[in-house]
MOPAC internal coordinates of N, CA, C and O (Angstrom, degrees):
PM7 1SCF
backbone

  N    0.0000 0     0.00 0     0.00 0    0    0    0
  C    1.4452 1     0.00 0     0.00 0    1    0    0
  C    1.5254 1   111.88 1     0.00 0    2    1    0
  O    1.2310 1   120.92 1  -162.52 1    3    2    1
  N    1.5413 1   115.85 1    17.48 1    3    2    1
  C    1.4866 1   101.30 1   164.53 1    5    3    2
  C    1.4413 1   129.22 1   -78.79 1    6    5    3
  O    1.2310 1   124.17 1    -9.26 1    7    6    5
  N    1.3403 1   109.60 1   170.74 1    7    6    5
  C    1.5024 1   118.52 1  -176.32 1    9    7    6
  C    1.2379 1   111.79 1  -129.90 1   10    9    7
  O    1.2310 1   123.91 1  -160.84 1   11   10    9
  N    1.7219 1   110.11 1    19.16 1   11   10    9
  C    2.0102 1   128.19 1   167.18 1   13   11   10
  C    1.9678 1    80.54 1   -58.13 1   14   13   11
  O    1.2310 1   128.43 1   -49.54 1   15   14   13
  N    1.4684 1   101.37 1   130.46 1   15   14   13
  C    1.6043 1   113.37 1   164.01 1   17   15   14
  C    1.6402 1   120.38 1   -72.83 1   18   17   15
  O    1.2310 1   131.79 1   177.72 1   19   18   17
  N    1.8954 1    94.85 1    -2.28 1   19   18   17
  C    1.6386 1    92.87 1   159.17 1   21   19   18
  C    1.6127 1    99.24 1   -80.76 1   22   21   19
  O    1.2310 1   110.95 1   115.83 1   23   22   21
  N    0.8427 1   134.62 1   -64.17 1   23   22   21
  C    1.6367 1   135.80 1  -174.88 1   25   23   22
  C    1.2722 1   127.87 1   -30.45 1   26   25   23
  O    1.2310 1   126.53 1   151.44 1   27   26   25
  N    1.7512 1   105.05 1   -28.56 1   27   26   25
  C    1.3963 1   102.87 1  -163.22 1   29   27   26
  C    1.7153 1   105.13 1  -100.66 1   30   29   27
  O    1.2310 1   127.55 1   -78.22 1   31   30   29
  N    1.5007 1   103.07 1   101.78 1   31   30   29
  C    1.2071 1   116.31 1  -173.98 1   33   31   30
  C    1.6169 1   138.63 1  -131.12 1   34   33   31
  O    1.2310 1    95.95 1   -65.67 1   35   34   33
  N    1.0807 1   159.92 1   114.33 1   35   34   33
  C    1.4551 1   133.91 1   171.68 1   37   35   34
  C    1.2924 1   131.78 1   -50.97 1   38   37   35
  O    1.2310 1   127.03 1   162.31 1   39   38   37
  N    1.3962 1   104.09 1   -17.69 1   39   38   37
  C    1.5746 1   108.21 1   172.95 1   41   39   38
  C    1.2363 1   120.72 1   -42.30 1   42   41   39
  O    1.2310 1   113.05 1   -14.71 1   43   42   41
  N    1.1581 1   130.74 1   165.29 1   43   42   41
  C    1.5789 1   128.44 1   154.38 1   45   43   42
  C    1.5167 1   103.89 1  -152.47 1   46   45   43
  O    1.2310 1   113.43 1  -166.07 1   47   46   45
  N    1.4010 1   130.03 1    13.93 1   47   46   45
  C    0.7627 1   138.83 1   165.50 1   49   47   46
  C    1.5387 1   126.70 1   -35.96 1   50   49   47
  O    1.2310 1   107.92 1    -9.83 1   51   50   49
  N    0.9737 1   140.16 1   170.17 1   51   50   49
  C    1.9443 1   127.23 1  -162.59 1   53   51   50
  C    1.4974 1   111.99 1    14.93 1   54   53   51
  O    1.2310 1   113.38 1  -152.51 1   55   54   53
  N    1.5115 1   130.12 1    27.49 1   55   54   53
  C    1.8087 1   101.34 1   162.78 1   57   55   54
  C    1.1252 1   121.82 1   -98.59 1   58   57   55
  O    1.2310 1   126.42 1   -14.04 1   59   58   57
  N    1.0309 1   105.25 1   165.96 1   59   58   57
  C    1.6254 1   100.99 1  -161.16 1   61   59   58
  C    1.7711 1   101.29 1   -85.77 1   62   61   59
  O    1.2310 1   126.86 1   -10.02 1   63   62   61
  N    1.4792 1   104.41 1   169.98 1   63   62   61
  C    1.8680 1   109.16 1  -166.39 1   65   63   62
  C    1.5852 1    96.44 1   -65.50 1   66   65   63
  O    1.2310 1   109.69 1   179.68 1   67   66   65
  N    1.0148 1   136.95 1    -0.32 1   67   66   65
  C    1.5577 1   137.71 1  -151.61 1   69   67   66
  C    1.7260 1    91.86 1  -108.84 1   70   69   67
  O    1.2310 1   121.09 1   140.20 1   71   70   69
  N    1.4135 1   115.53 1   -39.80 1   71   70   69
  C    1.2622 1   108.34 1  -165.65 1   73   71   70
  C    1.5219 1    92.82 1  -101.93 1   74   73   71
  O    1.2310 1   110.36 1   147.14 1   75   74   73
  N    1.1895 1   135.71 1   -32.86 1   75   74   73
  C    1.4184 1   121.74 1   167.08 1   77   75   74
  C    1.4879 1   106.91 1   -42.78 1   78   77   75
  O    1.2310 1   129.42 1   108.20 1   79   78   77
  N    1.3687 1    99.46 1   -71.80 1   79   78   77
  C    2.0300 1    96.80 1  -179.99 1   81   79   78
  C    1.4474 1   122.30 1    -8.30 1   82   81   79
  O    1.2310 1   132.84 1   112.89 1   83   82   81
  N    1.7254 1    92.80 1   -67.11 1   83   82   81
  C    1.1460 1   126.41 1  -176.07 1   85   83   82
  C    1.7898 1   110.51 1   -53.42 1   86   85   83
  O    1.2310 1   124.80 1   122.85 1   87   86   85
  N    0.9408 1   108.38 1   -57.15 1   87   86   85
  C    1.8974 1   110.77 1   175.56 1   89   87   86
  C    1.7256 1   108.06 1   -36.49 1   90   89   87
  O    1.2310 1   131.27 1   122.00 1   91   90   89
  N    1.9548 1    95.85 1   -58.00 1   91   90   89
  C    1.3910 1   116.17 1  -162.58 1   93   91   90
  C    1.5129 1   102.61 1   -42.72 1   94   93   91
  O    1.2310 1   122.18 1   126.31 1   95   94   93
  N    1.5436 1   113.43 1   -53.69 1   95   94   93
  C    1.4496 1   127.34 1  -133.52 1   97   95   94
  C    1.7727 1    90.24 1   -95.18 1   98   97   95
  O    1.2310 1   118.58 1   164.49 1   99   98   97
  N    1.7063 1   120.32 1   -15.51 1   99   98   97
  C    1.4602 1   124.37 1   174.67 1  101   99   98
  C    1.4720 1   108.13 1   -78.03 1  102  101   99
  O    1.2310 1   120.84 1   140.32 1  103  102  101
  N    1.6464 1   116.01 1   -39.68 1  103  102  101
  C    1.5046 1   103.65 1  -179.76 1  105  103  102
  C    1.5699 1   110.36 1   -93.09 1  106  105  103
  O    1.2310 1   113.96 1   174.53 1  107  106  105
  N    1.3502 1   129.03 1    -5.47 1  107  106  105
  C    1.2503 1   129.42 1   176.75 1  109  107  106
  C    1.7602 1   110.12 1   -65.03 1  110  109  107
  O    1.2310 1   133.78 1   123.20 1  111  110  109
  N    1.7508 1    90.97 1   -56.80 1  111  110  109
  C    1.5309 1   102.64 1  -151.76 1  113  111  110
  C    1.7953 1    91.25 1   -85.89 1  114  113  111
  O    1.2310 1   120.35 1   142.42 1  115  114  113
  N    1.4779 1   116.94 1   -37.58 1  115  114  113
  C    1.3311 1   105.79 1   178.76 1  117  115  114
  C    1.8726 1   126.79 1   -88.77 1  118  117  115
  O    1.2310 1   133.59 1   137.79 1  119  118  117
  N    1.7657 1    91.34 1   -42.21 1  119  118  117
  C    1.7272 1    80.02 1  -179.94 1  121  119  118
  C    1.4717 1    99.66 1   -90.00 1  122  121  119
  O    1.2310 1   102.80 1   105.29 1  123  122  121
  N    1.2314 1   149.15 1   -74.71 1  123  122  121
  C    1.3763 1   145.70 1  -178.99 1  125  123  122
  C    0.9853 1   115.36 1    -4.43 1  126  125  123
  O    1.2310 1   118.40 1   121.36 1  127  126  125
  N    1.5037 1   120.65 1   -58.64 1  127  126  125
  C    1.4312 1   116.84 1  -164.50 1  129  127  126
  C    1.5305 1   127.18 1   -92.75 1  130  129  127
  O    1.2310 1   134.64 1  -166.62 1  131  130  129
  N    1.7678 1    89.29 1    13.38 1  131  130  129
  C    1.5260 1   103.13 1  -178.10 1  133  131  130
  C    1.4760 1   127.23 1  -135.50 1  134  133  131
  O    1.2310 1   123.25 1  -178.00 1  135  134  133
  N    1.6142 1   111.37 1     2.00 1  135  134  133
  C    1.2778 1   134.03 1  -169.57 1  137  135  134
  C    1.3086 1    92.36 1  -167.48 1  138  137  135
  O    1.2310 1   130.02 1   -73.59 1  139  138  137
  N    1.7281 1    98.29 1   106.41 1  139  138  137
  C    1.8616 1   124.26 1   139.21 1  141  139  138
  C    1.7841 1    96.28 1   -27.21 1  142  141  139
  O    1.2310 1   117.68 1   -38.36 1  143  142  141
  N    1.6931 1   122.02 1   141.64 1  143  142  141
  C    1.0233 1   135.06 1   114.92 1  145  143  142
  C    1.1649 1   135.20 1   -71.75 1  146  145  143
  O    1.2310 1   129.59 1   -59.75 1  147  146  145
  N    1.9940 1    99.12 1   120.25 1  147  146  145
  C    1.4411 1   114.89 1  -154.47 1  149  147  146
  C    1.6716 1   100.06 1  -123.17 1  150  149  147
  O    1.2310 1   117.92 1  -142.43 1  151  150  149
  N    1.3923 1   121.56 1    37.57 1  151  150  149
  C    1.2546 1   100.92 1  -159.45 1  153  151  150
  C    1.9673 1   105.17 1   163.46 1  154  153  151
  O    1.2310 1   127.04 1   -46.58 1  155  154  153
  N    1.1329 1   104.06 1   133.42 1  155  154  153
  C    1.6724 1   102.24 1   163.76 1  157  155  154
  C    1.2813 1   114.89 1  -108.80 1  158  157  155
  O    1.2310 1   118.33 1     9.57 1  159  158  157
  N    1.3553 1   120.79 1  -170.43 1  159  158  157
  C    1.6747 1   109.03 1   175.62 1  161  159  158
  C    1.6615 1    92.93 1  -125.79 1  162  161  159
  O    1.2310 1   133.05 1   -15.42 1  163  162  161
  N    1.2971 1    92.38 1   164.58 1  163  162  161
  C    1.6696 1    95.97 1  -176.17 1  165  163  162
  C    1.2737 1   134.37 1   -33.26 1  166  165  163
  O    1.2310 1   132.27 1   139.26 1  167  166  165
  N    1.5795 1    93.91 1   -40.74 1  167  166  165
  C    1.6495 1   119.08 1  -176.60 1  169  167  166
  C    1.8017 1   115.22 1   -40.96 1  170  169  167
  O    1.2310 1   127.87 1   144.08 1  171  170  169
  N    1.5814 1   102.45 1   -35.92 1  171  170  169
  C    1.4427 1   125.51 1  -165.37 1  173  171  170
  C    1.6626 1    94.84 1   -88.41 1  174  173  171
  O    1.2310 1   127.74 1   137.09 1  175  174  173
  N    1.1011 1   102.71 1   -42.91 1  175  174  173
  C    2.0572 1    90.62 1  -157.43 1  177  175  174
  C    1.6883 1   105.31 1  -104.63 1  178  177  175
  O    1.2310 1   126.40 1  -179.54 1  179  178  177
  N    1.4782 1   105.30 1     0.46 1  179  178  177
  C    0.9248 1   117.23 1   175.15 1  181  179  178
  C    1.9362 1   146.31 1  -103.30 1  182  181  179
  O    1.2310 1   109.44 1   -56.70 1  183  182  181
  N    0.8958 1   137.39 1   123.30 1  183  182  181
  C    1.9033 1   111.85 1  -156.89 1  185  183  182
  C    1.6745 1    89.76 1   -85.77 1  186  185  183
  O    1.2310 1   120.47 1    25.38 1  187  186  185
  N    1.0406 1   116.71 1  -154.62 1  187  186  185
  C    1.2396 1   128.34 1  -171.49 1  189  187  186
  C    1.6608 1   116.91 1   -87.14 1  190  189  187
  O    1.2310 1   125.07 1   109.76 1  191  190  189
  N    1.7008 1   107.87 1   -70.24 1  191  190  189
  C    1.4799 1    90.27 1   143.97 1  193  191  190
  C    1.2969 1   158.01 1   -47.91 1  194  193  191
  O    1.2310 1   128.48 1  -163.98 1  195  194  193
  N    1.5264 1   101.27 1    16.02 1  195  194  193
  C    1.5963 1   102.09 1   179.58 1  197  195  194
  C    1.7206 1   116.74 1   101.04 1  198  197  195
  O    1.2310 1   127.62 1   145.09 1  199  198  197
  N    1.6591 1   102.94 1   -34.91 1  199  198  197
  C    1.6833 1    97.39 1  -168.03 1  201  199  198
  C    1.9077 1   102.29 1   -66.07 1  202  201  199
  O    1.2310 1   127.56 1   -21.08 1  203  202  201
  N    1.6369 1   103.06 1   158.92 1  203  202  201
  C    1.2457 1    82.53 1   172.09 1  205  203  202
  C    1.6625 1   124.42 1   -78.61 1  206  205  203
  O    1.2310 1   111.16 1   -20.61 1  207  206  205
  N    1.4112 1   134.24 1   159.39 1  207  206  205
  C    1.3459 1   155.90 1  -163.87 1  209  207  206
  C    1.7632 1    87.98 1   -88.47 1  210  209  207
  O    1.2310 1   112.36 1   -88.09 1  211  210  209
  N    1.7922 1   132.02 1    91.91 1  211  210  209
  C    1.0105 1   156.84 1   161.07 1  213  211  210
  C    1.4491 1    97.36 1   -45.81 1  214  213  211
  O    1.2310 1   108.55 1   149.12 1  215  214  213
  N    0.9426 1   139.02 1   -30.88 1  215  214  213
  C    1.4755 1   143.79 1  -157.45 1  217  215  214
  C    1.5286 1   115.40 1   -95.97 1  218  217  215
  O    1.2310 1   129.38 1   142.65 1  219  218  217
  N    1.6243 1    99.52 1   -37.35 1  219  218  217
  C    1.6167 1   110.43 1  -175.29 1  221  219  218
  C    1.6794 1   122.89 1   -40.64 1  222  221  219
  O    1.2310 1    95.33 1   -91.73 1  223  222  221
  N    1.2631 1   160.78 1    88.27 1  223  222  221
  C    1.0742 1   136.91 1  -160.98 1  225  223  222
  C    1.8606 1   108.94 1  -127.25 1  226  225  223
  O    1.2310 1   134.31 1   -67.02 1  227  226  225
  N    1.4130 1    89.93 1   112.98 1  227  226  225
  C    1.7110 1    88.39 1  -156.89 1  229  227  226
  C    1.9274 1   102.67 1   -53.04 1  230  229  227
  O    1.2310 1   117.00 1   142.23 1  231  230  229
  N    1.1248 1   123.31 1   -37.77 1  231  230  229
  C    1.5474 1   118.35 1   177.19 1  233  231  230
  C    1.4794 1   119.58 1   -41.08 1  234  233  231
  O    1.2310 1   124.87 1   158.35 1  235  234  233
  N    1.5565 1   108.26 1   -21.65 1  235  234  233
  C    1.3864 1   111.43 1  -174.71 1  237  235  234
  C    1.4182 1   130.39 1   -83.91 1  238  237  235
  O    1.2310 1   128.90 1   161.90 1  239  238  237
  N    1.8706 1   100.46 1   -18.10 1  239  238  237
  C    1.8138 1   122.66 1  -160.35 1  241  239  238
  C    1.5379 1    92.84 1   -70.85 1  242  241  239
  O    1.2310 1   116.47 1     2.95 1  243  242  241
  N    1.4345 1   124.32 1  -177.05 1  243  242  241
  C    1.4012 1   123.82 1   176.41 1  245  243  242
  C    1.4478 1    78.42 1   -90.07 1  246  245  243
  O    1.2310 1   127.93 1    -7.33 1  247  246  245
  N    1.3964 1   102.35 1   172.67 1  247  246  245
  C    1.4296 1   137.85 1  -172.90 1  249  247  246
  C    1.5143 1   141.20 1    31.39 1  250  249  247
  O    1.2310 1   130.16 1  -163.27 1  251  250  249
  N    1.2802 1    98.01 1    16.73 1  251  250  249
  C    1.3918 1   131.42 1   166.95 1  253  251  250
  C    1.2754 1   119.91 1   -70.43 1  254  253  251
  O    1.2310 1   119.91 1   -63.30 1  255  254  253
  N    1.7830 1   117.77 1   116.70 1  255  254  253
  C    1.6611 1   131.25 1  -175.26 1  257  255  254
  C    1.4927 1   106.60 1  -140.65 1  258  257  255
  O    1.2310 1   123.59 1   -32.23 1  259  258  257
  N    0.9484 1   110.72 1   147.77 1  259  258  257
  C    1.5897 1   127.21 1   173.18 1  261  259  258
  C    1.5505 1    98.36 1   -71.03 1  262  261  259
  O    1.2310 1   114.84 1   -48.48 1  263  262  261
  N    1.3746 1   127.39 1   131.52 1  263  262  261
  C    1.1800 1   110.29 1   151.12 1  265  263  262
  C    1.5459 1    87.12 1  -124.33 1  266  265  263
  O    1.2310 1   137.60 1    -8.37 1  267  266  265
  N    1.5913 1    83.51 1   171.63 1  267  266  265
  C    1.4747 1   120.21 1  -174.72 1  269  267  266
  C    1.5249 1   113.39 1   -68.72 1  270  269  267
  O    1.2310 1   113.23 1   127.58 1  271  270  269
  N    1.4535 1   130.41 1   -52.42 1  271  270  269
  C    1.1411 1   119.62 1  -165.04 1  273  271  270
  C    1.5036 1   111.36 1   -84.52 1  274  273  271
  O    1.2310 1   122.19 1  -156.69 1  275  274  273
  N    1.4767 1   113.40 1    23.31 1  275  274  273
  C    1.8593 1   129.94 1  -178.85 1  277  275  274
  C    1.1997 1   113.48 1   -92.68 1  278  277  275
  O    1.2310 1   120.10 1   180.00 1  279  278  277

């Protein structure tokens, strides 16, 4: 839960399987099950230069559902 701007990253590169778990089971059991995904961040729909990423298709990301009242 830091907010050091070394920390704040998408990487997950070198953690160990214990802290992956651990990530999984924080956005499953805490954000998932308590906040609809309403939204990607640029990073996803976006390429690097800016054009949009033709390819992106939110149905495809993990944990992505249609709900009804959207």
């Amino acid at each position: 839960m830091s907010l050091d701007p070394a920390d704040l990253t998408h990487d997950t590169t070198g953690l160990a399987e214990e802290q992956l778990e651990s990530l999984e089971s924080v956005f499953t059991g805490t954000y998932k099950a308590k906040y609809p995904i309403v939204g990607y961040t640029s990073r996803r729909i976006l390429r690097e230069d800016g054009s949009p990423n033709k390819d992106f298709r939110p149905e495809d990301q993990p944990h992505f559902s249609i709900k009804d009242e959207f």
